[in-house]
C-alpha positions in Angstrom: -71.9 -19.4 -54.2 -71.8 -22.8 -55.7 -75.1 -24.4 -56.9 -76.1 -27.9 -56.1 -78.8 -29.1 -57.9 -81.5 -31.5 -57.4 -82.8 -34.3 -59.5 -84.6 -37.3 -59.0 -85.9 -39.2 -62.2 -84.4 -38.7 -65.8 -86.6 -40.8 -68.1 -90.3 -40.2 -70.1 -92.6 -38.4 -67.5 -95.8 -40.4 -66.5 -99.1 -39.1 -67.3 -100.6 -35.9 -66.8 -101.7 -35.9 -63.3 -99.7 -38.6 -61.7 -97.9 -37.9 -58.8 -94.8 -36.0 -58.2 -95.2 -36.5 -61.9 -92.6 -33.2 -62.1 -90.1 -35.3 -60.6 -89.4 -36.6 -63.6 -87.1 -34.8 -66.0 -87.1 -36.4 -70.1 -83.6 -37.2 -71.5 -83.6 -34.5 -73.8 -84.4 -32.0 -71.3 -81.8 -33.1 -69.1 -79.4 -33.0 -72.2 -79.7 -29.8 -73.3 -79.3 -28.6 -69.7 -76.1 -29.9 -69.2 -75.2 -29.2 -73.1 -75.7 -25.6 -71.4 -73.5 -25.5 -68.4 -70.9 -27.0 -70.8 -71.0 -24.2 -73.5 -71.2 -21.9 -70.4 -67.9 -23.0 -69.4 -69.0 -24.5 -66.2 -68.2 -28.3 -65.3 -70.7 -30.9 -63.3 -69.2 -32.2 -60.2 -70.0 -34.4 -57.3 -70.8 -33.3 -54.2 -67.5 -34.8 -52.8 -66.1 -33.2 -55.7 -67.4 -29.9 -54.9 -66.4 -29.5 -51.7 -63.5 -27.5 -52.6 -64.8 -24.9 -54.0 -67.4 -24.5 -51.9 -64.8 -23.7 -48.9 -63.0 -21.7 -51.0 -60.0 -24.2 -51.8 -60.2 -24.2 -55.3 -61.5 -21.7 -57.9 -63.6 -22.4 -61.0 -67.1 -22.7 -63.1 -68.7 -25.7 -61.0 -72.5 -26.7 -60.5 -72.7 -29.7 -58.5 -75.2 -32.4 -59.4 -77.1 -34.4 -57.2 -79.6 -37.2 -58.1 -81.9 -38.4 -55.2 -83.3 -42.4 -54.6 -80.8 -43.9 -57.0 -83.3 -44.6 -59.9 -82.5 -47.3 -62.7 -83.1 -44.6 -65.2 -80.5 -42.3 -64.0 -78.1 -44.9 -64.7 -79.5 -45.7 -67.9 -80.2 -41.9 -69.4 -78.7 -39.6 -67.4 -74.8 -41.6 -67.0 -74.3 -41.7 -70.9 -75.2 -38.0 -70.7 -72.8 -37.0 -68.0 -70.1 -39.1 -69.4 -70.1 -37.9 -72.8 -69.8 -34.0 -71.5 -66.9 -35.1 -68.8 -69.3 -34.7 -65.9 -69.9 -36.4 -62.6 -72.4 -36.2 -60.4 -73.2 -37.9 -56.6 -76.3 -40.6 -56.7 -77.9 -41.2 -53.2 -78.7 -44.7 -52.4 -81.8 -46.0 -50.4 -79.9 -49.3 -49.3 -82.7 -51.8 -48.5 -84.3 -51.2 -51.7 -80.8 -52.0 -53.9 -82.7 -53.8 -56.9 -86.0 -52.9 -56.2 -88.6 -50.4 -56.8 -89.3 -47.0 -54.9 -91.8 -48.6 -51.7 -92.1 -45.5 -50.2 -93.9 -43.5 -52.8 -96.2 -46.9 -53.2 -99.3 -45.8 -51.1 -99.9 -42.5 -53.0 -98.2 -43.6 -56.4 -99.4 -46.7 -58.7 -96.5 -46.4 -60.8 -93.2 -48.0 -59.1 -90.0 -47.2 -60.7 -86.9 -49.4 -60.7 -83.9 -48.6 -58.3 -80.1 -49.4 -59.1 -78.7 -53.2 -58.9 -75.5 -53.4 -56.9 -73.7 -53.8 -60.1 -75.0 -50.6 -61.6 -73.8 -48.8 -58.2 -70.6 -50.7 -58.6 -70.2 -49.1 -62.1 -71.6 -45.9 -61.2 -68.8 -45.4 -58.5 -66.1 -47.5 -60.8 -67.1 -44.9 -63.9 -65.8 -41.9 -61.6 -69.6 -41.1 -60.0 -69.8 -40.7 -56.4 -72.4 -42.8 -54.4 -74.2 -41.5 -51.2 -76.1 -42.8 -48.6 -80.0 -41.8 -48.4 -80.7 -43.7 -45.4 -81.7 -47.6 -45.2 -85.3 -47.0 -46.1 -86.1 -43.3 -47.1 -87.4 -42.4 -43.5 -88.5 -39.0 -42.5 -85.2 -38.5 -39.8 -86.3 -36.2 -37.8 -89.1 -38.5 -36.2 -87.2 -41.1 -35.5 -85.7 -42.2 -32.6 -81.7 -42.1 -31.6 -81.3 -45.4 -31.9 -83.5 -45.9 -35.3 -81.7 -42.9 -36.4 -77.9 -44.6 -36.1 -79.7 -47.4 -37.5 -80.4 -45.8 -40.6 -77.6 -43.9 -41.0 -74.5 -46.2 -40.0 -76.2 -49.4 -41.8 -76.7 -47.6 -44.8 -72.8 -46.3 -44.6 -71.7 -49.6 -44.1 -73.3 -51.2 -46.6 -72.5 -49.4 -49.6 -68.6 -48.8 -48.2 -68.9 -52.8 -47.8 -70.1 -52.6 -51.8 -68.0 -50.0 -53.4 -64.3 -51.5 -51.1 -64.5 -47.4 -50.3 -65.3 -44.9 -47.8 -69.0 -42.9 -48.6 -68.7 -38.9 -47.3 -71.7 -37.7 -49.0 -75.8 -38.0 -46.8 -78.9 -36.7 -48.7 -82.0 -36.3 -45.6 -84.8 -38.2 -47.1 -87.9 -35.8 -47.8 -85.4 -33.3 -46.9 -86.7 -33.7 -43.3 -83.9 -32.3 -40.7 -83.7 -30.9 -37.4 -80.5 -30.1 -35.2 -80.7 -33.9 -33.4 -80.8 -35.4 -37.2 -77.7 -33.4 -38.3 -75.6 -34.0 -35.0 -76.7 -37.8 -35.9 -75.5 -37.2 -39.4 -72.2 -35.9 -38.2 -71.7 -38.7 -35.5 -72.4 -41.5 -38.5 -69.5 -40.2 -39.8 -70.5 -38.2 -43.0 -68.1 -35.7 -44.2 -71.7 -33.1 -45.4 -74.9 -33.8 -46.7 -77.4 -32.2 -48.4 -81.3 -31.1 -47.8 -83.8 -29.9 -50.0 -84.3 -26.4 -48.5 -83.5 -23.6 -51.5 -80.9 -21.9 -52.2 -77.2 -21.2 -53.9 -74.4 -23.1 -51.0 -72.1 -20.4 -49.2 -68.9 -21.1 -47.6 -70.7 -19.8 -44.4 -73.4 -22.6 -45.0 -73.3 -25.6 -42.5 -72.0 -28.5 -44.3 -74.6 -30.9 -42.8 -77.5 -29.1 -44.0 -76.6 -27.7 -47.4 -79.5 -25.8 -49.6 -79.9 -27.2 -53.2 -81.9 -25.9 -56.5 -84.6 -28.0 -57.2 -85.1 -28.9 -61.2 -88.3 -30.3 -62.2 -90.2 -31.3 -65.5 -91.2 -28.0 -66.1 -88.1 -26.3 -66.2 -87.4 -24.8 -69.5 -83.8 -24.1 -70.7 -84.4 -20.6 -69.6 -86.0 -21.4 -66.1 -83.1 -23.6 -66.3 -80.7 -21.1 -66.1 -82.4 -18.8 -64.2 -82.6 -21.2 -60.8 -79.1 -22.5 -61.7 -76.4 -19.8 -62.5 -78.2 -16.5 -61.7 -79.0 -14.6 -58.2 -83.0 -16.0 -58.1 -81.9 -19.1 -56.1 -79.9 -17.0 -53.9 -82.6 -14.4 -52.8 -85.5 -17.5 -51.8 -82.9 -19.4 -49.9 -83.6 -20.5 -46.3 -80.8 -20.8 -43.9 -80.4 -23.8 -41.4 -78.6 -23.9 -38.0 
């Protein structure tokens, strides 16, 4: 069982009752999590990196880390982080909002946040992090059509290969929406696996299009921390996809 885990924001959350306002994990919280999986003896991988030992090629103490939307503060808090611990970690990219601010929370959020520039990605992938696609514009893929669907999923590959001069294996669903027609898509576009947002520790038996992750949030607490990452509680919630 190999943990993947979810993140979105790493910088000062908003104010009490903003929205998704627990998406948002502070600096120092996200620190002394990884400061944990370091003294634990386990390493923080990529996705691409993790594969591996997730099929049972390699053995080791890994905990794959995943950050979702490609946020400017990612780059700014979390990189240094990961960098100064030896970790890497896989940052999915929404590609027609490189350099601009997160639209589609806009309508229920008054508080945009900035996305990566095309030179942070360039330095994210040129620092040893892995870049991943997260469609062309953070669509629900399960309602849209074939054709919108290869759209969003080969335009978005293309582009950030085009960007990076090398190929992109790793697909995040937006919203964590999937259904059998989004991961056959996913696998036609050409993605080696990708990852959802269902719950759960990742088996070898798992399908690689539609991998579980461990969601962490504001509120998670060093212990809670450890709890969802490296124990069994993950494990017993987790739902199982095609």
């Amino acid at each position: 069982m190999i943990p993947i885990l979810m993140y979105h924001q790493i910088g000062i959350p908003p104010a009490r009752g903003s929205y998704l306002r627990g998406a948002t994990v502070h600096p120092r919280r996200f620190a002394n999590q990884m400061i944990l999986l370091k003294r634990l003896g386990y390493r923080g991988v990529s996705l691409t990196e993790g594969m591996p030992y997730l099929r049972g090629e390699k053995q080791g103490k890994v905990v794959i880390l995943t950050f979702d939307d490609g946020y400017e503060n990612v780059f700014e808090n979390a990189r240094p982080i990961l960098k100064s611990l030896g970790f890497t970690a896989t940052n999915f990219i929404v590609t027609d909002l490189v350099g601009d601010v997160n639209r589609w929370m806009l309508p229920k959020s008054k508080l945009p946040a900035p996305l990566m520039t095309e030179d942070q990605i360039r330095q994210w992938h040129d620092e040893g992090f892995e870049i991943g696609s997260h469609t062309c514009n953070h669509v629900y893929l399960s309602q849209q059509s074939p054709e919108v669907q290869h759209d969003e999923l080969v335009r978005s590959k293309n582009y950030l290969e085009q960007l990076l001069g090398a190929p992109v294996a790793s697909f995040c669903y937006p919203y964590g929406d999937i259904d059998a027609p989004a991961i056959e898509a996913v696998k036609q576009a050409g993605y080696q696996w990708a990852v959802a947002t269902h719950k759960g520790l990742a088996l070898t038996e798992d399908n690689m299009w539609a991998l579980p992750r461990v969601s962490i949030i504001r509120s998670n607490h060093l212990l809670r921390f450890y709890q969802k990452t490296l124990t069994q509680l993950s494990h017993k919630a987790r739902t199982v996809y095609w």
